[in-house]
TORMIGU-738043 format. One line per 4 residues: number of its first residue (from 1); for each residue z, y, x negated of N, C-alpha, C, O. Coordinates in steps of 0.1 Angstrom, whole numbers. Example, Ala and Ser with C-alpha at 12.3 -4.5 7.8 and 13.67 -1.06 7.14 Angstrom:
1 = 78/-57/-132/78/-45/-123/78/-33/-132/85/-33/-142 | 71/-22/-128/71/-11/-137/79/0/-129/80/11/-134 .
***
This chain:
1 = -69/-887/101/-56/-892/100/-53/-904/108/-59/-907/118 | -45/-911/102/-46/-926/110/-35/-927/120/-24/-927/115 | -35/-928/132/-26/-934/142/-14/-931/142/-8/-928/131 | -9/-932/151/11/-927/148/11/-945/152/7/-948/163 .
5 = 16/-954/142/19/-968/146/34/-972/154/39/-983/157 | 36/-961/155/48/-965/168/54/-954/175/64/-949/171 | 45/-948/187/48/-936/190/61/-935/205/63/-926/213 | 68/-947/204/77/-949/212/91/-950/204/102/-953/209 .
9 = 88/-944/187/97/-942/179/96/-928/175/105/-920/176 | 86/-926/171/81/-915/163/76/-907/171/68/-909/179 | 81/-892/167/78/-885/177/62/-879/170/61/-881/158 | 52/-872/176/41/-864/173/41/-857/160/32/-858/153 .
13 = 52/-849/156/57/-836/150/56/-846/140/46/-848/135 | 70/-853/136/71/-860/129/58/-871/120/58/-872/108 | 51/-875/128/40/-880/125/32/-871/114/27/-874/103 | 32/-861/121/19/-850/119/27/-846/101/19/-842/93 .
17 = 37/-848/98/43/-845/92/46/-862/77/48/-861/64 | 45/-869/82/45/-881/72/27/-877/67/25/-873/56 | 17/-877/77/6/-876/74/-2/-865/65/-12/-868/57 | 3/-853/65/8/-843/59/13/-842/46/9/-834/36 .
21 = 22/-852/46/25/-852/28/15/-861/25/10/-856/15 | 11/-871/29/6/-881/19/-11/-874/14/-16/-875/3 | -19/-865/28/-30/-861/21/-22/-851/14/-26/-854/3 | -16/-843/12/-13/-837/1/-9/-844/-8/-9/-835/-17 .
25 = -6/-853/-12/-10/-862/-25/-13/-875/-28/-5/-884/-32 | -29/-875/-25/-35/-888/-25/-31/-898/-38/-30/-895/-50 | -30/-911/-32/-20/-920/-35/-3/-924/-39/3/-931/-46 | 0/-914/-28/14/-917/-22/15/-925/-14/4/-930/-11 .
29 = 23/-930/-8/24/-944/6/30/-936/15/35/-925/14 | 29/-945/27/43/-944/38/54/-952/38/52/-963/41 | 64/-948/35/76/-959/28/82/-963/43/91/-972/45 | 76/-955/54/85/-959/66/96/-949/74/103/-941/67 .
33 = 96/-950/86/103/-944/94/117/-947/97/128/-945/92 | 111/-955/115/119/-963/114/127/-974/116/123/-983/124 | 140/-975/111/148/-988/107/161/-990/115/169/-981/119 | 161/-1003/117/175/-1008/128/183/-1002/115/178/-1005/104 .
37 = 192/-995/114/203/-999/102/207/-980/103/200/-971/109 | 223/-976/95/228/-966/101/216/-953/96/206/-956/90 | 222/-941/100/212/-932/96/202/-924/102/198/-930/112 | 195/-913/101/185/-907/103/172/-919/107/167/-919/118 .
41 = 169/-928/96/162/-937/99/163/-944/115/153/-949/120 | 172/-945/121/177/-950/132/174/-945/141/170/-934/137 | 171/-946/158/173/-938/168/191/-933/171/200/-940/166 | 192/-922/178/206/-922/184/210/-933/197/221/-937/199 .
45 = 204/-934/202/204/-941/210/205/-953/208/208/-960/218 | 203/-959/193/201/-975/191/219/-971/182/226/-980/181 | 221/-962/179/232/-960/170/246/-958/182/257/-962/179 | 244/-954/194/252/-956/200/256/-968/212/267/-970/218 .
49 = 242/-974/212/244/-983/221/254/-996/205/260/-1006/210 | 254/-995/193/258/-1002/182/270/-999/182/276/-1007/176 | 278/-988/188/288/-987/184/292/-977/174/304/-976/171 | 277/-968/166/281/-959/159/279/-949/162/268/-943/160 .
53 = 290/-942/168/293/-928/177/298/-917/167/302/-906/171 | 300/-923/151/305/-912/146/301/-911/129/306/-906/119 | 285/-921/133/273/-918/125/274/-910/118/284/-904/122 | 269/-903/105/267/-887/101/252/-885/105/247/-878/96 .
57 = 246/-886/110/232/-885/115/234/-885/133/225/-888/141 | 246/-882/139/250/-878/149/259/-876/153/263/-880/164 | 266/-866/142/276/-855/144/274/-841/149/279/-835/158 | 265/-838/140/260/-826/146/257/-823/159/254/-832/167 .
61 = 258/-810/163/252/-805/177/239/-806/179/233/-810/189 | 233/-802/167/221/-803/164/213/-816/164/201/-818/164 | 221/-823/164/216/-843/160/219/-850/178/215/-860/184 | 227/-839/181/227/-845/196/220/-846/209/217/-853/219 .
65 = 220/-835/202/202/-828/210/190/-838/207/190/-848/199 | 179/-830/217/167/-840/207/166/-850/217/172/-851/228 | 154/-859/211/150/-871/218/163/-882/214/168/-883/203 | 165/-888/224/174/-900/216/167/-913/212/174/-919/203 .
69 = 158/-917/215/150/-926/214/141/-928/203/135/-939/201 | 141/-917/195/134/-916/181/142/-912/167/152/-907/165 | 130/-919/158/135/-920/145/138/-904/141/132/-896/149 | 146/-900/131/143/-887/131/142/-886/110/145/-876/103 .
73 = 139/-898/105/136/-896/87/125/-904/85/122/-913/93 | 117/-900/73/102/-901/64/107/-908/51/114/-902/43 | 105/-919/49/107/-922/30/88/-918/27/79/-922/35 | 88/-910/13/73/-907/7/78/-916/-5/89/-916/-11 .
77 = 66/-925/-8/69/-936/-16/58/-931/-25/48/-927/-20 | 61/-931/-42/52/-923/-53/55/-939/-66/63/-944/-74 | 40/-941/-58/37/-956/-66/41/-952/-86/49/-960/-91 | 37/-943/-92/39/-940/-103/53/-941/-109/57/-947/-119 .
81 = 61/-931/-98/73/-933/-102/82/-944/-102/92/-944/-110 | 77/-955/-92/81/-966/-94/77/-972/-110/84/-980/-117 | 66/-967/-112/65/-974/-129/70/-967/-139/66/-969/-151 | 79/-957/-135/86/-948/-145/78/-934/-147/85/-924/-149 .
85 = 72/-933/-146/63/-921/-141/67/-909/-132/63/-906/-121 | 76/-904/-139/81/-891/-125/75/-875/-125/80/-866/-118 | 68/-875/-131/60/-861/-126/59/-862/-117/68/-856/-111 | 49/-867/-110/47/-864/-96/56/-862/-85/52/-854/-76 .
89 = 68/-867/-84/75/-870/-76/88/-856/-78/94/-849/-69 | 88/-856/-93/95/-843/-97/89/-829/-95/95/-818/-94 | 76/-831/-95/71/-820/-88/76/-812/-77/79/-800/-77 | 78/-823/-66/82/-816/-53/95/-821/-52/97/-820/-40 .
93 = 103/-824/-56/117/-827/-58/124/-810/-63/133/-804/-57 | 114/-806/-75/117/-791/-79/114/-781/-71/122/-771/-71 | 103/-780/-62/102/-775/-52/112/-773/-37/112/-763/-29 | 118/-783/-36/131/-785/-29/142/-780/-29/147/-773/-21 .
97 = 146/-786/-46/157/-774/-53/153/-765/-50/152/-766/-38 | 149/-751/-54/145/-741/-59/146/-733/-41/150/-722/-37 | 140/-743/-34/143/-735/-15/162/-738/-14/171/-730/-12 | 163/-752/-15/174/-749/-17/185/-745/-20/195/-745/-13 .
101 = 181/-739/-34/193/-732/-44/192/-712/-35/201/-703/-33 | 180/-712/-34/174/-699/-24/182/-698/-8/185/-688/-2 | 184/-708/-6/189/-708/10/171/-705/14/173/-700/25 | 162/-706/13/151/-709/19/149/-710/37/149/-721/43 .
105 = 149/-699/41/147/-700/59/138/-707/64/138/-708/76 | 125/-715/55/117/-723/57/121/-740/60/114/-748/64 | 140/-743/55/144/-753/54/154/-755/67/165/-761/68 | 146/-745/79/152/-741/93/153/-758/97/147/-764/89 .
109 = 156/-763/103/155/-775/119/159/-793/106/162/-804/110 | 159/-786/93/163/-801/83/174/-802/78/180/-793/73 | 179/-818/78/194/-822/75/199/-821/57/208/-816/51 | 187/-831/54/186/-834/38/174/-838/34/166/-843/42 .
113 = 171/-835/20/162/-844/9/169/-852/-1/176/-848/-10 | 166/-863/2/169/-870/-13/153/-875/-23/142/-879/-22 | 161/-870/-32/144/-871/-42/150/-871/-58/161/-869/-62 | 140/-874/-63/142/-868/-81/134/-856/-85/122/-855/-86 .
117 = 144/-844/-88/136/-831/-86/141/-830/-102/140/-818/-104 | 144/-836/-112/144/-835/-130/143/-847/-132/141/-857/-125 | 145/-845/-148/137/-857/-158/153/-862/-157/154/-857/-168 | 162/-866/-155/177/-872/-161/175/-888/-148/168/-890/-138 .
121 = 183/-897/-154/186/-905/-147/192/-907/-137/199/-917/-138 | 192/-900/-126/197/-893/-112/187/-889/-103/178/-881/-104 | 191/-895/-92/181/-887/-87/192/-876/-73/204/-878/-70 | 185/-865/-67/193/-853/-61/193/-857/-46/185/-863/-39 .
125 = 205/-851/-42/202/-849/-27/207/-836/-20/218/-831/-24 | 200/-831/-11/204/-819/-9/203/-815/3/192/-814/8 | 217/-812/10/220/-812/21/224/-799/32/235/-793/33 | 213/-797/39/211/-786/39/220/-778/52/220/-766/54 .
129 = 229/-788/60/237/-783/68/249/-780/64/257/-777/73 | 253/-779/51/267/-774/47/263/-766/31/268/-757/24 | 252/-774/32/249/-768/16/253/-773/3/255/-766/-7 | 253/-785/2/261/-793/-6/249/-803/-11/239/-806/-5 .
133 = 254/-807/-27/243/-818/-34/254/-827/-33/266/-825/-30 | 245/-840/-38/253/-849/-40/241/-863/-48/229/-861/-49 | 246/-873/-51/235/-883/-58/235/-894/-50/245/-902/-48 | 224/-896/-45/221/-909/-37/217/-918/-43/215/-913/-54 .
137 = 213/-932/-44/211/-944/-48/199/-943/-52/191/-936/-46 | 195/-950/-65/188/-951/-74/172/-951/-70/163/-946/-77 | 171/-957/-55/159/-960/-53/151/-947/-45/141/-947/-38 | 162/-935/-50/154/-918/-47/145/-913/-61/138/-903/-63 .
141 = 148/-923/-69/140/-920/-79/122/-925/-79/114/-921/-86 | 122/-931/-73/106/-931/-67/101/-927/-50/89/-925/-45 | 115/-926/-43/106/-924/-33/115/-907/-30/126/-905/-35 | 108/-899/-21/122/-888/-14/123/-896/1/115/-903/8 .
145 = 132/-892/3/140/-895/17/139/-878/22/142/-869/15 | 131/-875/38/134/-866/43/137/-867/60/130/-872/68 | 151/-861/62/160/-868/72/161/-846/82/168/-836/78 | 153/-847/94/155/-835/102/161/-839/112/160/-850/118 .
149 = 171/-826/112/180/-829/126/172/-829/140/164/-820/143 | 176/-839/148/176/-842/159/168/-830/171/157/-832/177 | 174/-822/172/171/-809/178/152/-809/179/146/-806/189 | 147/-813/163/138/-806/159/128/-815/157/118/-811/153 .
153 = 130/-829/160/123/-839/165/101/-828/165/93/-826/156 | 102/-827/178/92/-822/181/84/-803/178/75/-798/183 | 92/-799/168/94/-786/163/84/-786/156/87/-793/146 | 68/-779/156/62/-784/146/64/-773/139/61/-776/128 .
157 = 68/-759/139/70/-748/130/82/-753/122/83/-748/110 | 92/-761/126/100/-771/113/93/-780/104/96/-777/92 | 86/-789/105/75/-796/99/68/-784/88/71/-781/77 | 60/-778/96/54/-763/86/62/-764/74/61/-769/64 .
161 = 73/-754/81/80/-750/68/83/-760/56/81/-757/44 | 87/-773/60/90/-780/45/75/-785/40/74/-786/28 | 63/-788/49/49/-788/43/46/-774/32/41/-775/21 | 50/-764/37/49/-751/32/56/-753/16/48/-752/6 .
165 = 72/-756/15/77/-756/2/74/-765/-4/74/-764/-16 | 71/-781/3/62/-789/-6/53/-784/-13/54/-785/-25 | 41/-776/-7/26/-774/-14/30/-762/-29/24/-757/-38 | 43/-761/-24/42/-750/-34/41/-731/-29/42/-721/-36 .
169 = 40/-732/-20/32/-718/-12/46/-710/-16/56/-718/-16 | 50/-696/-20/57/-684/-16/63/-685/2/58/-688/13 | 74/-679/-4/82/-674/13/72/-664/16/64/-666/25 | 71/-651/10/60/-649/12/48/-646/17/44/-636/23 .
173 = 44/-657/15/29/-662/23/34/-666/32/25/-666/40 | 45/-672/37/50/-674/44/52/-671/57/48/-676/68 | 58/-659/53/64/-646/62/46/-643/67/41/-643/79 | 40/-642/57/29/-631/63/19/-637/67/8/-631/66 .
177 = 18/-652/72/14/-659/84/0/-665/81/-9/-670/87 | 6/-661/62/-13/-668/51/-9/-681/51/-19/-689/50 | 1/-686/52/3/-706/49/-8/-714/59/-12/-714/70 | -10/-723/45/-20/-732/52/-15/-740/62/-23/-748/68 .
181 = 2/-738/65/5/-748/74/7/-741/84/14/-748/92 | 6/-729/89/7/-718/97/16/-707/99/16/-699/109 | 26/-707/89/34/-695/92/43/-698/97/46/-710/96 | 52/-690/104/66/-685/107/66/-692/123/55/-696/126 .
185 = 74/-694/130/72/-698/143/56/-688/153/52/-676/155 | 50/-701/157/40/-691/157/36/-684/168/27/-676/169 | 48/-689/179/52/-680/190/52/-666/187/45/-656/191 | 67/-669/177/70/-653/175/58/-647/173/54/-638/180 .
189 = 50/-653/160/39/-646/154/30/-639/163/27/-627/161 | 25/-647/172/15/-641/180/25/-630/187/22/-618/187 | 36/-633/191/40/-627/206/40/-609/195/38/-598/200 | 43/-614/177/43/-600/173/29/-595/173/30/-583/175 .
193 = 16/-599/171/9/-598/169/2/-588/180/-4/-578/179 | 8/-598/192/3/-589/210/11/-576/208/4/-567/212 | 22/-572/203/30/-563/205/22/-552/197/23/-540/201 | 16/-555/187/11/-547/177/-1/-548/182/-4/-538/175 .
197 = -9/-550/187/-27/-548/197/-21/-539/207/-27/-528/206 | -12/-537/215/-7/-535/228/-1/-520/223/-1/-511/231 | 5/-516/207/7/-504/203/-5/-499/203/-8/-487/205 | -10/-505/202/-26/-493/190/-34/-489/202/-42/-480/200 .
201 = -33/-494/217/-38/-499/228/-31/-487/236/-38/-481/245 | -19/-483/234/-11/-473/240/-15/-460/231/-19/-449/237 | -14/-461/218/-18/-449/215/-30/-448/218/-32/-436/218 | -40/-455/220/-54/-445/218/-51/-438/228/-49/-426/227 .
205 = -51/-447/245/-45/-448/260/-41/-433/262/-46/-424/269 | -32/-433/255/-24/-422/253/-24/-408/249/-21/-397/254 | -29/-412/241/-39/-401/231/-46/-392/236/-45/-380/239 | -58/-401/237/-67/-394/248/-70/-394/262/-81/-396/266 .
209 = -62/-393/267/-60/-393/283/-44/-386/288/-42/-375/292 | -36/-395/286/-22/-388/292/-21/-375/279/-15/-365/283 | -25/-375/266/-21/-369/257/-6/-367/257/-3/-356/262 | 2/-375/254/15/-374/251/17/-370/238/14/-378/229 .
213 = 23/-361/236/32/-355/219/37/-362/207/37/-360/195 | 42/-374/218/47/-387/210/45/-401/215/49/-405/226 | 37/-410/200/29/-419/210/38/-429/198/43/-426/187 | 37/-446/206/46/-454/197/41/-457/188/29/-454/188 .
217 = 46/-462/177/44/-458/158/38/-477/164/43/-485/171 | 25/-475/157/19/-486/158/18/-497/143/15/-509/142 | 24/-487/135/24/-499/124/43/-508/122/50/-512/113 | 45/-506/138/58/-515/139/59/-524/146/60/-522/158 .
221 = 58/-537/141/52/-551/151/66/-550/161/64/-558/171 | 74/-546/161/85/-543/175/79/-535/185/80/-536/197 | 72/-526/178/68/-514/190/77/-505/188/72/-495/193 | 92/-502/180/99/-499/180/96/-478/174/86/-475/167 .
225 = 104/-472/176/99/-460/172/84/-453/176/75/-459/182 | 84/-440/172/78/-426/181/72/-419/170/81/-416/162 | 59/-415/167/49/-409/155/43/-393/165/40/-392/177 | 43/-386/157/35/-371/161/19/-374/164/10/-376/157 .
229 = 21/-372/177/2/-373/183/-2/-358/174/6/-349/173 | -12/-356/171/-14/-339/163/-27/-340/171/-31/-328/175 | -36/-350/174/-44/-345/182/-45/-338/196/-51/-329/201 | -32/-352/202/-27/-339/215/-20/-328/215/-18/-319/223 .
233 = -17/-329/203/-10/-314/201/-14/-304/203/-9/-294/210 | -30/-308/191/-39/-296/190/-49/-298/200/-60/-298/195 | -50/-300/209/-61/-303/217/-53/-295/229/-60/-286/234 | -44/-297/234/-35/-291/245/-34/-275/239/-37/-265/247 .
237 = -31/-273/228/-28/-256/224/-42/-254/226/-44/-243/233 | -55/-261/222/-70/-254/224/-74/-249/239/-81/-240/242 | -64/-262/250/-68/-255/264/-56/-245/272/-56/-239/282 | -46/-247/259/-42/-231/266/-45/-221/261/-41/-211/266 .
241 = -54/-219/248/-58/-206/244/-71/-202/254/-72/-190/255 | -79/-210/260/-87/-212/260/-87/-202/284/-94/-195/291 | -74/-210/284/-71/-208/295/-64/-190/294/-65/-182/304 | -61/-188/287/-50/-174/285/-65/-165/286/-66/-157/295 .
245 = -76/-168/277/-90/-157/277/-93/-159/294/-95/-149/302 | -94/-169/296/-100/-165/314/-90/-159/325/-93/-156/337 | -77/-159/319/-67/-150/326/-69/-134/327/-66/-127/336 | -75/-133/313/-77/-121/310/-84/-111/322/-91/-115/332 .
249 = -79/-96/318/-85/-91/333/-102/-91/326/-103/-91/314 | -110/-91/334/-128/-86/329/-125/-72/325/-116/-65/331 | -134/-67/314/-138/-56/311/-149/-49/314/-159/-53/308 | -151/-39/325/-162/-34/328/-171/-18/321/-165/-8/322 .
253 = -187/-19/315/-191/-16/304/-196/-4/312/-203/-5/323 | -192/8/305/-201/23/312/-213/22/301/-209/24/290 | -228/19/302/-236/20/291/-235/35/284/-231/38/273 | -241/43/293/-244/55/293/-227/66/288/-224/75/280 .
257 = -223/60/294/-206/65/290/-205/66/276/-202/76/269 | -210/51/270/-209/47/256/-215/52/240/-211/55/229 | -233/52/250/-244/62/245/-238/75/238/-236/78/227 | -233/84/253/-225/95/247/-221/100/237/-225/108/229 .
261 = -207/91/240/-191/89/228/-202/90/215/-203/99/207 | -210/79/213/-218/78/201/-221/89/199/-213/96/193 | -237/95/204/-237/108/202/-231/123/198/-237/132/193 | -216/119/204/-209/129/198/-205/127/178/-203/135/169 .
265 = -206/116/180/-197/107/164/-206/113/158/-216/107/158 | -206/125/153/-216/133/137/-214/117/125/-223/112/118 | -204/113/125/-206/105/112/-214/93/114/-220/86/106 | -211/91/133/-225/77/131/-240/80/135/-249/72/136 .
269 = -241/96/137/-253/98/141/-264/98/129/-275/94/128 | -253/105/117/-256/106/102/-263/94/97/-275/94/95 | -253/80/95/-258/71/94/-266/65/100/-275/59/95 | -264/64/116/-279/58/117/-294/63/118/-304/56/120 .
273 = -291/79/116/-307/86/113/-310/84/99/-321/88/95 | -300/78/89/-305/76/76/-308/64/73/-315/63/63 | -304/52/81/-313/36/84/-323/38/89/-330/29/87 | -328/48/97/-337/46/108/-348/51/97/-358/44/97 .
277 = -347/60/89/-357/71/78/-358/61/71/-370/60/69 | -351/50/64/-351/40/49/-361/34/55/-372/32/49 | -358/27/70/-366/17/74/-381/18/81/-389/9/81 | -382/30/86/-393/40/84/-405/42/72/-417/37/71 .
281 = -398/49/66/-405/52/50/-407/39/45/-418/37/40 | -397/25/44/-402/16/40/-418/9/44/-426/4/37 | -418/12/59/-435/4/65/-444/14/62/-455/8/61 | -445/31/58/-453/39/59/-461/37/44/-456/41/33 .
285 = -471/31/43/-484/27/31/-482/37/20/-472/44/22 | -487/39/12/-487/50/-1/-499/57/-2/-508/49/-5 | -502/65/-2/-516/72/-5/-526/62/-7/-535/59/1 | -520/53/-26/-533/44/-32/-537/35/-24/-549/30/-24 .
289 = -528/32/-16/-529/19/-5/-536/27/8/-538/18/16 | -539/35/12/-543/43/19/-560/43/16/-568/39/25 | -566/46/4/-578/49/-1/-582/37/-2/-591/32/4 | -572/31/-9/-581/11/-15/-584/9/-1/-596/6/1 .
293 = -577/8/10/-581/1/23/-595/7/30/-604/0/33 | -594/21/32/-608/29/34/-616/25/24/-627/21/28 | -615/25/15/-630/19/7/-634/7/4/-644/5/-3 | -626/-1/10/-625/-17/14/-637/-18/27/-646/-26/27 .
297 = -636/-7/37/-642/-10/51/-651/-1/51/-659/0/60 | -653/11/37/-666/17/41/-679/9/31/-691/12/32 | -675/-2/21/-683/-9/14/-686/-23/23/-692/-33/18 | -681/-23/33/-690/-29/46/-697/-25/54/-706/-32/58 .
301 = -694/-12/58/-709/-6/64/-720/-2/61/-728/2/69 .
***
């Protein structure tokens, strides 16, 4: 990426962001930052030291903030469209609308776009701090004008997001931190990201060791809410059952006492003298088996 050519106007963010659109569509230009003259293009600081204290590019709270020393608008200049050729340019013009007409939370820290986002002889502008269109001068029909409030100068998760509805990407992918320009503020992101390592990190923690009943619901990037542990559940009832048998008084065994009692039981003396006879008579040989074996050992001697 080539140079920020005046970085005592232009802030980093901003840079990173002219540079940005144009590789996303090789052979676009840089139409320019910025310009002595009123406007977004302007510093605040060169607009007040002029005498224009009641600018619309430094009304806002939002515009007051911020670096005062820097440009805070992009013109993307689409050589085609200059030769009448507006696909290209309508491409992301329609892309604009469409966040726009959405209220689009990706169009967080930006003032307006002016562009040609249809085929009619007009080109759009759409202004995102009140919510209002309106038609800017002719010469939005080849280039867009993109003008971010002051505040946000150095915001690169504002930059993101309008790279984001440029390429075309879903809110979406958005939200769920797949954008090639990185997602959602990526503070938050991570800081949800730690919150959600740091759940899963308590329940195991927790689980197995303090075994608490109720461990935090780990699939809530807040941390927020309480899930049934069933392992400590059942793992705690196993060492009180476990504990209640060694409470138990010992049982001490009379052998001979026991022998007795048996011997008196006619019905188990019955049955086990009639296992004892099956199993008996089963090993005792048969006659034929008796002779075949003797005459097996006397046709050796």
């Amino acid at each position: 990426m080539a140079n920020n050519p005046d970085p005592a106007r232009i802030t980093s963010a901003l840079w990173y962001f002219v540079q940005s659109c144009l590789a996303m569509q090789p052979g676009t230009q840089y139409g320019g930052t910025f310009t002595d003259k009123p406007g977004y293009h302007n510093t605040r600081d060169n607009l007040f030291r002029q005498g224009r204290t009641n600018d619309y590019s430094v009304r806002l709270d939002a515009d007051r903030a911020g670096p005062g020393d820097k440009t805070a608008a992009f013109d993307w200049t689409f050589p085609d469209a200059q030769r009448g050729q507006y696909g290209t340019i309508i491409r992301y013009g329609e892309r604009v609308r469409k966040a726009f007409r959405e209220r689009d939370p990706r169009l967080r820290g930006w003032r307006e776009v002016l562009i040609q986002a249809d085929a009619d002889g007009n080109a759009e502008g759409y202004d995102f701090s009140n919510w209002a269109e309106r038609t800017p001068d002719s010469t939005h029909l080849w280039h867009g004008h993109f003008s971010v409030l002051r505040r946000y100068l150095n915001d690169m998760s504002v930059m993101n997001g309008m790279l984001s509805i440029l390429f075309g990407e879903s809110l979406d992918t958005w939200r769920a931190g797949l954008s090639r320009y990185g997602g959602p503020n990526m503070a938050e992101l991570t800081d949800a990201l730690a919150r959600q390592i740091h759940n899963a990190d308590t329940y195991l923690w927790r689980g197995l060791t303090q075994l608490d009943d109720k461990v935090p619901d780990i699939r809530s990037a807040t941390g927020a809410g309480t899930v049934d542990n069933r392992f400590a559940q059942q793992f705690k009832q196993l060492v009180r059952d476990v504990a209640e048998l060694k409470a138990r008084p010992q049982v001490s065994v009379d052998a001979k006492a026991v022998a007795a009692e048996l011997v008196r039981n006619v019905e188990f003396v019955n049955t086990l003298s009639a296992a004892l006879t099956a199993a008996v008579v089963a090993h005792i040989p048969t006659t034929q088996d008796v002779a075949t074996e003797l005459g097996r050992r006397l046709s050796r001697s």
